[in-house]
C-alpha positions as CSV (number, residue, x, y, z in Angstrom):
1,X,7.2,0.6,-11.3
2,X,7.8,-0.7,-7.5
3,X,6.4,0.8,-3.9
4,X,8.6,0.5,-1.2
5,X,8.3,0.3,2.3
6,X,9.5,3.1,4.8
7,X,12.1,0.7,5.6
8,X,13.0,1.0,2.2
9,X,12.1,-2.9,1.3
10,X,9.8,-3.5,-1.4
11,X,6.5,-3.4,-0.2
12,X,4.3,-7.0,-1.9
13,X,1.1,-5.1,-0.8
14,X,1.8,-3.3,-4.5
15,X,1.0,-6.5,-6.8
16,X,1.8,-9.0,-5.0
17,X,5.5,-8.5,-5.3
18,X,6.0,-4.5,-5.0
19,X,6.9,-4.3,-8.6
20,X,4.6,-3.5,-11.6
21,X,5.3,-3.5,-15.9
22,X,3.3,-0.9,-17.4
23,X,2.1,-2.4,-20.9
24,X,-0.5,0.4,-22.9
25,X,-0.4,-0.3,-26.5
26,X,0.3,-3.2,-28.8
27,X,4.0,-2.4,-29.9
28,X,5.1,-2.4,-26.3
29,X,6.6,1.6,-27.2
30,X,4.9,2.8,-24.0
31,X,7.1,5.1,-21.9
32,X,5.6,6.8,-18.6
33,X,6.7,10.5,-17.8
34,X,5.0,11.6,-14.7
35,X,3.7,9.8,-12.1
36,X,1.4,11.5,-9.3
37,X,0.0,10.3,-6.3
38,X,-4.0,11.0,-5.5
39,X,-3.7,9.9,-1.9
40,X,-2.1,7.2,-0.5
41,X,-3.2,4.3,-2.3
42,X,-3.6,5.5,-5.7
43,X,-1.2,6.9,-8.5
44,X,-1.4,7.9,-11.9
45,X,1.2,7.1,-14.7
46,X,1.3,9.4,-17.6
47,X,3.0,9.4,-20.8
48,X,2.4,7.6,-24.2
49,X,2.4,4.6,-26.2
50,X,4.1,3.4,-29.4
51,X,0.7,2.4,-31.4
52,X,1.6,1.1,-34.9
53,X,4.4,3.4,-35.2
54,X,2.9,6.6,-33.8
55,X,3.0,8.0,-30.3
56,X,-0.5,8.4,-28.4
57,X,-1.3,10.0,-25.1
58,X,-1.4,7.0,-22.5
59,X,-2.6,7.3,-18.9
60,X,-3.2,4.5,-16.2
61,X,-4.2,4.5,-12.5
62,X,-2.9,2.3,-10.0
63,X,-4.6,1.3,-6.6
64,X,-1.2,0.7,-5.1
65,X,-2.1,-1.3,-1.9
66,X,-5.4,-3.3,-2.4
67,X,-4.7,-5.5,0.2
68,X,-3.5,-3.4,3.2
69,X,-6.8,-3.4,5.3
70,X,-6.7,-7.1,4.8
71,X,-6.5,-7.3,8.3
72,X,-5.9,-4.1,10.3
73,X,-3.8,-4.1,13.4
74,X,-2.3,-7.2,12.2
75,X,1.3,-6.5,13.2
76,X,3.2,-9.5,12.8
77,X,1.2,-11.0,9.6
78,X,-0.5,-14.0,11.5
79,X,-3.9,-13.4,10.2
80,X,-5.3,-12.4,14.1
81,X,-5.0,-9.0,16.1
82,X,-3.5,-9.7,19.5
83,X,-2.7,-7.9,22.2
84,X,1.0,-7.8,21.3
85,X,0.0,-6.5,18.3
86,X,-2.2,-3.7,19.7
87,X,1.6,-2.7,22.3
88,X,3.7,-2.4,18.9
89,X,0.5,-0.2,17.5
90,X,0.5,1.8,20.5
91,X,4.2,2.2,21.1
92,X,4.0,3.6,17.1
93,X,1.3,6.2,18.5
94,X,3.6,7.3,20.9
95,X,6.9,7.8,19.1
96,X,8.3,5.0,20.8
97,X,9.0,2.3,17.6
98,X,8.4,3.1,13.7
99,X,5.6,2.4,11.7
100,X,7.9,0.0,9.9
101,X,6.6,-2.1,12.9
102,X,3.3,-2.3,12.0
103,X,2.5,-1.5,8.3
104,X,-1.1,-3.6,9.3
105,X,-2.0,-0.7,11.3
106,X,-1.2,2.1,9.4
107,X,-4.9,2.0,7.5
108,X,-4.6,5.5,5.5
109,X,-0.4,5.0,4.8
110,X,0.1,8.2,6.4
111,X,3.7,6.8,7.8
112,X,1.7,7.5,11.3
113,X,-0.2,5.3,13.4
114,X,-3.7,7.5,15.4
115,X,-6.4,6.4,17.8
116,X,-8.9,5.8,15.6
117,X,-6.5,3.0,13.9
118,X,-5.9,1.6,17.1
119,X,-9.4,1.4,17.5
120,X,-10.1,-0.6,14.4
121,X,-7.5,-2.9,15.0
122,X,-9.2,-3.2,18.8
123,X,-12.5,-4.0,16.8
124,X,-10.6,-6.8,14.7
125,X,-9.1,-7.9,17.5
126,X,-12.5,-8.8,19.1
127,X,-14.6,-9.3,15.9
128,X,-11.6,-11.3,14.0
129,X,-10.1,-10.3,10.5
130,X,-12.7,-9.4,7.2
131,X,-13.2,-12.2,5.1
132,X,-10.9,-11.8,1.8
């Protein structure tokens, strides 16, 4: 499996290198058939697994992007909120740059950026990042 980015880049927030190996049964037979998204950071895989010679019904879920609140409004990946980052979050608000700009402040992966995400990322700014 691998998550991209809307810029079409693999996206590390999805195991730490945007690429997963799905791995159900012992005989390493598992094939996945569907996969379906349950918002926007969780998926299921279904299909089945090769199990000592027989096929069983496998499923797994996925939280695809653990880490993405790690710091919100944290544009540029420098582990504080500035006020450069709260422009780029503002200009993606207002259709003037892509979210591709500022994946830190998209906090529901909605490919949009709102008000009330600028206003977390205002709150980090002041209050510093969560502790990891």
């Amino acid at each position: 499996m691998a998550q991209f980015t809307p810029s079409g880049e693999l996206d590390t927030r999805f195991n730490g290198t945007g690429m997963g190996t799905l791995r159900l049964g012992p005989d390493g037979a598992d094939r996945a058939q569907a996969v379906t998204f349950l918002g926007p950071d969780h998926l299921v895989v279904g299909g089945y697994s090769g199990v000592f010679g027989f096929r069983q019904f496998a499923l797994a879920a996925y939280e695809t992007t653990p880490e993405h609140t790690a710091c919100p409004g944290d544009c540029d990946g420098d582990g504080t909120v500035r006020v450069n980052d709260l422009i780029t979050m503002v200009n993606v608000a207002l259709g003037n740059a892509a979210v591709s700009a500022c994946t830190a402040g998209d906090l529901n992966q909605d490919n949009m950026i709102v008000v009330a995400e600028i206003v977390a990322a205002v709150n980090t700014a002041l209050n510093g990042c969560p502790a990891a």
